[in-house]
Phi, psi and omega in degrees: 000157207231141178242133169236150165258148179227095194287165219182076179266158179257344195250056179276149185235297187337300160260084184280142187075038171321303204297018176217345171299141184300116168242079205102002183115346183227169182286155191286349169307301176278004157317314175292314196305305171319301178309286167352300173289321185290344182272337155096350188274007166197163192284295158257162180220115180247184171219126150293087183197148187276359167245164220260316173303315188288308183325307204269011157277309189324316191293291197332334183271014196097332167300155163250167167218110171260035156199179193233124216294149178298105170351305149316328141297318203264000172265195197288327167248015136334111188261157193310300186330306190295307153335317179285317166313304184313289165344287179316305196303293165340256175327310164320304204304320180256039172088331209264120191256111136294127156250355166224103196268193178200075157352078165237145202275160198267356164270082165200048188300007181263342180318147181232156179271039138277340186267051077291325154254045148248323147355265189337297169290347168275035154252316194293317180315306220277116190294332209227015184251145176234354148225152170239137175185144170268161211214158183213143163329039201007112151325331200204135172304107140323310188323301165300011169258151212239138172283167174227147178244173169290000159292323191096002163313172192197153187201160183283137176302309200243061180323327189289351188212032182268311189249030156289138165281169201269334176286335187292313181256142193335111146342058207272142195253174161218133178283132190266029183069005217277285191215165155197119214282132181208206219250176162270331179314301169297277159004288183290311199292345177064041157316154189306074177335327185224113191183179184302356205252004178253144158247189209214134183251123120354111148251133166309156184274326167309018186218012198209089188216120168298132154250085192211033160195155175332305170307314178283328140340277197298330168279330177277340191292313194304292118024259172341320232245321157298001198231323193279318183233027165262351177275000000 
């Protein structure tokens, strides 16, 4: 059985009350929810979360929430494993076994439900992968990034790839945050997400945007909303 959790806390402060503020006409919430459900990829669809409001948007979209996360979870240094633990644990208690959960964060209106199923289908192939999550490309070779001293002088990290050509060097990806799918085994055992045993989807970088200040907020509706109207 397959679970995705949407961890959802009430107390974000760069943006407040993110995880529910309008993005585009509807809360940034249900983008995930939906999507979860339009992929077709899992047996439940929950929301984590310690607030009540965020709870009954959640119930509106189609998500359940059955329990209301624990105090000890919501604050600022809670981490996502732990959250998934709980969950997972929540369930365990009364009989009900996942064996593949799937993390998607509740800011992640770029998310497609191919990009979950295929996610998916590279966990279940793999005998020896314990995550999947999608990652994009660096715009400019890492290689080529330069330190600043406090002066504003500037030198190469990696001098050594200074008269190297740009085709010459290795390719570099970044995990864009959205979700991540992984085993329950890994999940409880709090294995490492990104190590040898995780693989990786491919995304284009128009679909691969942080959301954690205003500014960026205001560049993914616009982003979205350009994307909305080449489809």
């Amino acid at each position: 059985m397959r679970l995705a959790v949407i961890p959802a806390r009430g107390g974000s402060k760069r943006i407040p009350r993110k995880n529910i503020r309008e993005f585009l006409g509807k809360p940034i919430i249900a983008y995930s929810i939906e999507t979860a459900i339009a992929s077709l990829c899992f047996d439940k669809i929950i929301v984590s979360t310690d607030d009540e409001e965020i709870a009954q948007v959640a119930r509106l979209y189609g998500a359940e929430v059955p329990f209301l996360r624990p105090k000890e979870l919501s604050n600022d240094v809670a981490g996502t494993v732990e959250v998934i633990q709980h969950a997972v644990s929540f369930y365990e208690s009364s009989g009900q076994l996942f064996d593949q959960i799937c993390c998607i964060y509740a800011t992640a209106p770029f998310i497609e439900e191919n990009d979950l199923i295929n996610s998916s289908s590279l966990l279940r192939c793999g005998t020896d992968v314990d995550y999947v999550f999608p990652v994009t490309s660096f715009p400019y070779p890492i290689q080529r990034a330069l330190s600043m001293s406090d002066d504003g002088r500037v030198d190469m990290i990696q001098p050594e790839n200074s008269l190297i050509r740009s085709q010459e060097l290795v390719e570099a990806y970044h995990d864009v945050g959205q979700f991540y799918w992984g085993t329950a085994e890994a999940f409880l055992a709090a294995r490492p997400i990104v190590g040898g045993s995780s693989k990786a989807v491919i995304i284009p970088r128009e679909r691969a945007q942080d959301i954690d200040t205003e500014e960026d907020w205001a560049f993914a509706e616009q982003l979205y909303r350009n994307q909305q109207s080449l489809s």
